[in-house]
DRENTORKOL-3810 file (N, C-alpha, C; in nm, 4 decimals):
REM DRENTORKOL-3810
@n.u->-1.5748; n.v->1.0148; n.w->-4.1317; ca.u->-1.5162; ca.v->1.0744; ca.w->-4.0156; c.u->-1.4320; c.v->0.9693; c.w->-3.9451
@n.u->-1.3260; n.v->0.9806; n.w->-3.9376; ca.u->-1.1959; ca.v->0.9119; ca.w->-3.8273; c.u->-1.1879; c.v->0.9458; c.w->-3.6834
@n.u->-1.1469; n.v->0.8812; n.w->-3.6305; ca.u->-1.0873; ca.v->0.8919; ca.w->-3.4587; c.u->-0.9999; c.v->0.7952; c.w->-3.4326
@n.u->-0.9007; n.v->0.9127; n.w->-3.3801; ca.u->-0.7691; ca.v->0.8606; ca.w->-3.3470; c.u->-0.7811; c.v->0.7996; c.w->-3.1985
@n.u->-0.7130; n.v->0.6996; n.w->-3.1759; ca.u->-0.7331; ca.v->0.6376; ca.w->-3.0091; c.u->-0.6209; c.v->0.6701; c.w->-2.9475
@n.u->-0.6288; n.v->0.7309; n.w->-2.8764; ca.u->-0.4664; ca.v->0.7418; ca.w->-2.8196; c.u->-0.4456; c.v->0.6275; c.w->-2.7352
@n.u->-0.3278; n.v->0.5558; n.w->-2.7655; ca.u->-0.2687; ca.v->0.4533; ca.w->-2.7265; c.u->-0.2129; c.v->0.4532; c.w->-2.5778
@n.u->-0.1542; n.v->0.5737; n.w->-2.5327; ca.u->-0.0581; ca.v->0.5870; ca.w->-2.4561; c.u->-0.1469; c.v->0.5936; c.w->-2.3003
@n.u->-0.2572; n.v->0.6074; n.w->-2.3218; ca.u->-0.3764; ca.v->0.6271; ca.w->-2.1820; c.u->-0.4235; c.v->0.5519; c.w->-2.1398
@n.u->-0.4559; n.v->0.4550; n.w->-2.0625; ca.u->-0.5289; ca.v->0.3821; ca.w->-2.0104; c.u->-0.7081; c.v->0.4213; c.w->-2.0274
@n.u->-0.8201; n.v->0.3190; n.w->-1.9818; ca.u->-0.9434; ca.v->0.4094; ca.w->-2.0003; c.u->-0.9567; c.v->0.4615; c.w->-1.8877
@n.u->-0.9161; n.v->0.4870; n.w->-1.7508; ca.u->-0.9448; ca.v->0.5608; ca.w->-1.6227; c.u->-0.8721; c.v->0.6793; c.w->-1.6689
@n.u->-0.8455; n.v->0.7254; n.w->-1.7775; ca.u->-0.7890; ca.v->0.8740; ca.w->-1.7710; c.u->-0.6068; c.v->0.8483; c.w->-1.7457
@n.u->-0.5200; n.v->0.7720; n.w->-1.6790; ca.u->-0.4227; ca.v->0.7692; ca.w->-1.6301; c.u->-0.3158; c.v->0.6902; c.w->-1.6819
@n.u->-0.2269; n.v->0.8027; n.w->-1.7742; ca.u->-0.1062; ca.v->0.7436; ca.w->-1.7852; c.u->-0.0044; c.v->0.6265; c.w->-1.7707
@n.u->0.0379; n.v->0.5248; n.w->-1.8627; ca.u->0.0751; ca.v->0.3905; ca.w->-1.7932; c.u->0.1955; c.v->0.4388; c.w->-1.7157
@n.u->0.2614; n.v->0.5453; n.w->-1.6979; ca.u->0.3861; ca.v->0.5662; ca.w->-1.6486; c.u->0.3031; c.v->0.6474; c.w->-1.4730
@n.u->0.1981; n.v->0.6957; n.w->-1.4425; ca.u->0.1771; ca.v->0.7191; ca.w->-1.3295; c.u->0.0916; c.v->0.5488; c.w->-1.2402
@n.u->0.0522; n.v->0.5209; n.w->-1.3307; ca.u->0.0002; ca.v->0.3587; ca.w->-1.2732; c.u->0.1271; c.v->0.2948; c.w->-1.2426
@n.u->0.2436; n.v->0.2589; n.w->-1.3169; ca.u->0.3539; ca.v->0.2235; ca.w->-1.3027; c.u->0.4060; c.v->0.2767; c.w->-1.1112
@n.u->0.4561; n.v->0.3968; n.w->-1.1692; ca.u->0.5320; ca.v->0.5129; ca.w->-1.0354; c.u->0.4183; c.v->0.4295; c.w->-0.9325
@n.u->0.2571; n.v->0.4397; n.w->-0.9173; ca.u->0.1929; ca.v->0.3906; ca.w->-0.7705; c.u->0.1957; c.v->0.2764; c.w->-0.7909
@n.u->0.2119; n.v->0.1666; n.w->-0.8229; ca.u->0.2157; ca.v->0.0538; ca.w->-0.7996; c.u->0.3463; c.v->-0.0218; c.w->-0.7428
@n.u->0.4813; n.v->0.0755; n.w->-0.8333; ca.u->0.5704; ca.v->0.0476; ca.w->-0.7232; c.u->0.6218; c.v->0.1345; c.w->-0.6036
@n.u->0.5351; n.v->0.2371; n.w->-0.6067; ca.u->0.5318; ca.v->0.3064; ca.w->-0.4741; c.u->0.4650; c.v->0.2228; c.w->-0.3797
@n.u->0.3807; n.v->0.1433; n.w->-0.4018; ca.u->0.2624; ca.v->0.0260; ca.w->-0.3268; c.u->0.3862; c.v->-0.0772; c.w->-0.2672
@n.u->0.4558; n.v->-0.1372; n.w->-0.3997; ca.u->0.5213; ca.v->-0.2555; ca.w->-0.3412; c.u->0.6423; c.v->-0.2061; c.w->-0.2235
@n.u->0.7190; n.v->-0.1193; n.w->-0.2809; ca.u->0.8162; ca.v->-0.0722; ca.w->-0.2027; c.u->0.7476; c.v->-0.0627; c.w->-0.0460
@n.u->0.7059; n.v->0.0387; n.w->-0.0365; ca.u->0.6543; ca.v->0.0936; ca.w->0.0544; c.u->0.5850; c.v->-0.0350; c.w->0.1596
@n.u->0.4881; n.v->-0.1433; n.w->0.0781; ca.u->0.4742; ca.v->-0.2724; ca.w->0.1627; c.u->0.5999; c.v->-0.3546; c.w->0.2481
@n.u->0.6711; n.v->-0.3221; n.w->0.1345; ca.u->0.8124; ca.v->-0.3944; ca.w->0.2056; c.u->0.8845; c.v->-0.3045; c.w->0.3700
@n.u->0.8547; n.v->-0.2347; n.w->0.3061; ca.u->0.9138; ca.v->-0.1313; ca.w->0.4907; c.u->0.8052; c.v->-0.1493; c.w->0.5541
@n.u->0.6828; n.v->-0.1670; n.w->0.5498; ca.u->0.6045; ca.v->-0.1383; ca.w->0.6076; c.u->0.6039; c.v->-0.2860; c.w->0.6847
@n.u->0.6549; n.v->-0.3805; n.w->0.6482; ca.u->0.6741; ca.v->-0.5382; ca.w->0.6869; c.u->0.7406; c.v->-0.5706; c.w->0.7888
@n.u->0.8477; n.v->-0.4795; n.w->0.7970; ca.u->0.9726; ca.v->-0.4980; ca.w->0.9142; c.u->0.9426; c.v->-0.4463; c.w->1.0209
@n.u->0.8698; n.v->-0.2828; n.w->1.0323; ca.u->0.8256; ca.v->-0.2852; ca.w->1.1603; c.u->0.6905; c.v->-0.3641; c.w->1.2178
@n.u->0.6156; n.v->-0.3635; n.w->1.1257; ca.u->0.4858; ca.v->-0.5009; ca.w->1.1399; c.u->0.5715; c.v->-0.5679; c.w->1.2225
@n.u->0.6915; n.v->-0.6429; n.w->1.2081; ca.u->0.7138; ca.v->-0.8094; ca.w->1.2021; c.u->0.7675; c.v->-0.7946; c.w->1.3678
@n.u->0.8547; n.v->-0.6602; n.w->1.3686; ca.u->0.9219; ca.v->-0.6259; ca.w->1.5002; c.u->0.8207; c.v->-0.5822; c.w->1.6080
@n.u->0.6960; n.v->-0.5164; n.w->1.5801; ca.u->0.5967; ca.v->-0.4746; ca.w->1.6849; c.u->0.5075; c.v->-0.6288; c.w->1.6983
@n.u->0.5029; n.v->-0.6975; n.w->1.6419; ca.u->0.4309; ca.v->-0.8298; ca.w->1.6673; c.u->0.5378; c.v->-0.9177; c.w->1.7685
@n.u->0.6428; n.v->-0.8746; n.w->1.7393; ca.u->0.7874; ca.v->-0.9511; ca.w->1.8105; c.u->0.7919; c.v->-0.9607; c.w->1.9550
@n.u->0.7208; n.v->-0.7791; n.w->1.9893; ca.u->0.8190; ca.v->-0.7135; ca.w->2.0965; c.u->0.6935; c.v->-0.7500; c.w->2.2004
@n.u->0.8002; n.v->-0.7801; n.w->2.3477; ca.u->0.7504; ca.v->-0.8512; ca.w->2.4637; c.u->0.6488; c.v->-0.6767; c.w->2.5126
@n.u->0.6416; n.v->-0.5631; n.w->2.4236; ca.u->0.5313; ca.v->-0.4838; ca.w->2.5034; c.u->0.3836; c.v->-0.5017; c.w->2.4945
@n.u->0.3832; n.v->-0.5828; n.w->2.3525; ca.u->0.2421; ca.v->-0.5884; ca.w->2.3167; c.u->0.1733; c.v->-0.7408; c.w->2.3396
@n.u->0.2873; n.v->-0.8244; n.w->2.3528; ca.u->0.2113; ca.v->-0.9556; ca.w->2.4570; c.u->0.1315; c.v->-0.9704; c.w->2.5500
@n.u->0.0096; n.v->-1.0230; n.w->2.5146; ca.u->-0.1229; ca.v->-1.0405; ca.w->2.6251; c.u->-0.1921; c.v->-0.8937; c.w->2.6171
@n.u->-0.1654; n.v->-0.8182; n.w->2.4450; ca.u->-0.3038; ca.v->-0.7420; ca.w->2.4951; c.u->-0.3927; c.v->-0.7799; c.w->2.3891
@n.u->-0.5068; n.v->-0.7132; n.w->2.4389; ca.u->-0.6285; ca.v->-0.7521; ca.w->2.3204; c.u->-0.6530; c.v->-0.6285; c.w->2.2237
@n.u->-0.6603; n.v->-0.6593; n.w->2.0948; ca.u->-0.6661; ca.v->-0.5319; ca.w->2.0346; c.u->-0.8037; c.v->-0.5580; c.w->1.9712
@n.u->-0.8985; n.v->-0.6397; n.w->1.9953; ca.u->-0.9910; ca.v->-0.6550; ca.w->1.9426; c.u->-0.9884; c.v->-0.7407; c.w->1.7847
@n.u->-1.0708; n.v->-0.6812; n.w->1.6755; ca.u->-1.0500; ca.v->-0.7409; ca.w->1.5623; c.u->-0.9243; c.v->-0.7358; c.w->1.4618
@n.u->-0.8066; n.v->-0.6192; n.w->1.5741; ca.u->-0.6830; ca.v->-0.6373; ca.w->1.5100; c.u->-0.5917; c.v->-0.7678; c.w->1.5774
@n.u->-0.6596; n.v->-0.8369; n.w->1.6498; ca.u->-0.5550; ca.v->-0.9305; ca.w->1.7534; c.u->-0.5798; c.v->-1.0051; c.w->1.6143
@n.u->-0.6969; n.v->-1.0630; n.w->1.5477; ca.u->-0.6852; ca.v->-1.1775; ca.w->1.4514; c.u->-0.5830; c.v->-1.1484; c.w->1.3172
@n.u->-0.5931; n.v->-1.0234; n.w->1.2658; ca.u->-0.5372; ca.v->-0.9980; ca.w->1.1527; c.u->-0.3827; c.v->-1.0490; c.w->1.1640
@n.u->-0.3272; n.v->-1.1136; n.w->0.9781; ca.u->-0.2459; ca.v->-1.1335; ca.w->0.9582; c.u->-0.1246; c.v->-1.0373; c.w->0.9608
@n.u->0.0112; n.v->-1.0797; n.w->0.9690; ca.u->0.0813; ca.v->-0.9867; ca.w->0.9322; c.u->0.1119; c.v->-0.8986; c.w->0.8342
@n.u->0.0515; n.v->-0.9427; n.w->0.7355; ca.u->0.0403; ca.v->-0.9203; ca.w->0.5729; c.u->-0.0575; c.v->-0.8130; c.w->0.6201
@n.u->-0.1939; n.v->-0.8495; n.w->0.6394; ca.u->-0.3038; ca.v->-0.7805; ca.w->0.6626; c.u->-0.2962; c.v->-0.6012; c.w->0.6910
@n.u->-0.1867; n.v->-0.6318; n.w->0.8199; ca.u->-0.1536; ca.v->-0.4962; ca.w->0.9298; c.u->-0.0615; c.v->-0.4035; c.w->0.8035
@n.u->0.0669; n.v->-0.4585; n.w->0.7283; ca.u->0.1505; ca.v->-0.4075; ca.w->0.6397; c.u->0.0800; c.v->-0.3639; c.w->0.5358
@n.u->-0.0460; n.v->-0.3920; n.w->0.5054; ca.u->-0.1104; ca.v->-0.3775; ca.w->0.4242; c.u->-0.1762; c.v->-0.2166; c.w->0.4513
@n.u->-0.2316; n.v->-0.2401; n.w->0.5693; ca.u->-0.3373; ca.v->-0.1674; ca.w->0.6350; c.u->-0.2266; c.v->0.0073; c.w->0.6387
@n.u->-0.1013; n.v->-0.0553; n.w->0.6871; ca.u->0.0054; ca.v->0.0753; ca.w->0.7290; c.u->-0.0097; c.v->0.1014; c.w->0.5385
@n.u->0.0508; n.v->0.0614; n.w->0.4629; ca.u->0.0742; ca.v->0.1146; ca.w->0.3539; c.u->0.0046; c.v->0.1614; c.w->0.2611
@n.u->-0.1270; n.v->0.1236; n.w->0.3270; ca.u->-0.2482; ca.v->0.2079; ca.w->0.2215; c.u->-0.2519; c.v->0.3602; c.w->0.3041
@n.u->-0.2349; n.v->0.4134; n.w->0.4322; ca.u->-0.2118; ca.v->0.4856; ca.w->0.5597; c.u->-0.1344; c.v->0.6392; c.w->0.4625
@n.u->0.0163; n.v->0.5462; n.w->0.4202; ca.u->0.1212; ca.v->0.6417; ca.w->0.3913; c.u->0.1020; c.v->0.6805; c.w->0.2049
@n.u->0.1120; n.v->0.5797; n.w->0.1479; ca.u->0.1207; ca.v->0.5748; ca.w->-0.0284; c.u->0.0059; c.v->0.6743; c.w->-0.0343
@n.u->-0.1038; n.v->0.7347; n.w->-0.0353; ca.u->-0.1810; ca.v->0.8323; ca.w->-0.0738; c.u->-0.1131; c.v->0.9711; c.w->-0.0511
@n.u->-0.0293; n.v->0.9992; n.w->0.0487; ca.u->0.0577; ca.v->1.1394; ca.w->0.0682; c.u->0.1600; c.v->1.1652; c.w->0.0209
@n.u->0.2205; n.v->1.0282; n.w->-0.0586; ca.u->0.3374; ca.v->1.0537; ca.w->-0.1315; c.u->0.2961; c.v->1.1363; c.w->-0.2974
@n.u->0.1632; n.v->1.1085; n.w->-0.3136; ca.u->0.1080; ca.v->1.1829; ca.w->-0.4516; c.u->0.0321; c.v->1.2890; c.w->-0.4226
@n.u->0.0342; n.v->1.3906; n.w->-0.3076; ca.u->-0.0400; ca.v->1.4899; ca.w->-0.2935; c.u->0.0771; c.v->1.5812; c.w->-0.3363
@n.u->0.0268; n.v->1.7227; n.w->-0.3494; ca.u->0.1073; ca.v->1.8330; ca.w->-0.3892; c.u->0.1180; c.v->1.8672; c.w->-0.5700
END
C-alpha cells in the first residue's frame, strides 16, 4: 500500500500561498500602522498622561498591538 504526500500543504492544513497573502498582509499593514504610532507618541495632546502599562510599551510594541487589532478582518468573509 502507497501514500501520496501532498507537497503543496503545509502540516496546519494551510496552503503556502494563504500563509504567504497573511504574512505580508502582517508586514504591510505593520508599516502603516508605524506612522500613526510614531505621530500620536509625537503629538503635544498626549504629553504628561499616564496610560498605565501602555506608558512603558515600545513603539514597535503599540504598532504591533494596532496590527494584530486590524489583519484578522481583512480574512473574514
Amino acid at each position: 500500500m502507497a501514500f501520496h504526500a501532498d507537497t503543496h500543504r503545509r502540516p496546519g492544513g494551510r496552503p503556502r500561498s494563504e500563509l504567504w497573502e497573511f504574512r505580508v498582509a502582517v508586514a504591510l499593514t505593520f508599516v502603516v500602522m508605524l506612522v500613526p504610532t510614531v505621530f500620536s507618541r509625537l503629538s503635544f495632546l498626549h504629553w504628561g498622561e499616564s496610560k498605565g502599562d501602555d506608558a512603558h510599551r515600545s513603539i514597535f510594541h503599540e504598532a504591533r498591538a494596532r496590527t494584530d487589532q486590524i489583519v484578522p478582518f481583512m480574512f473574514m468573509g
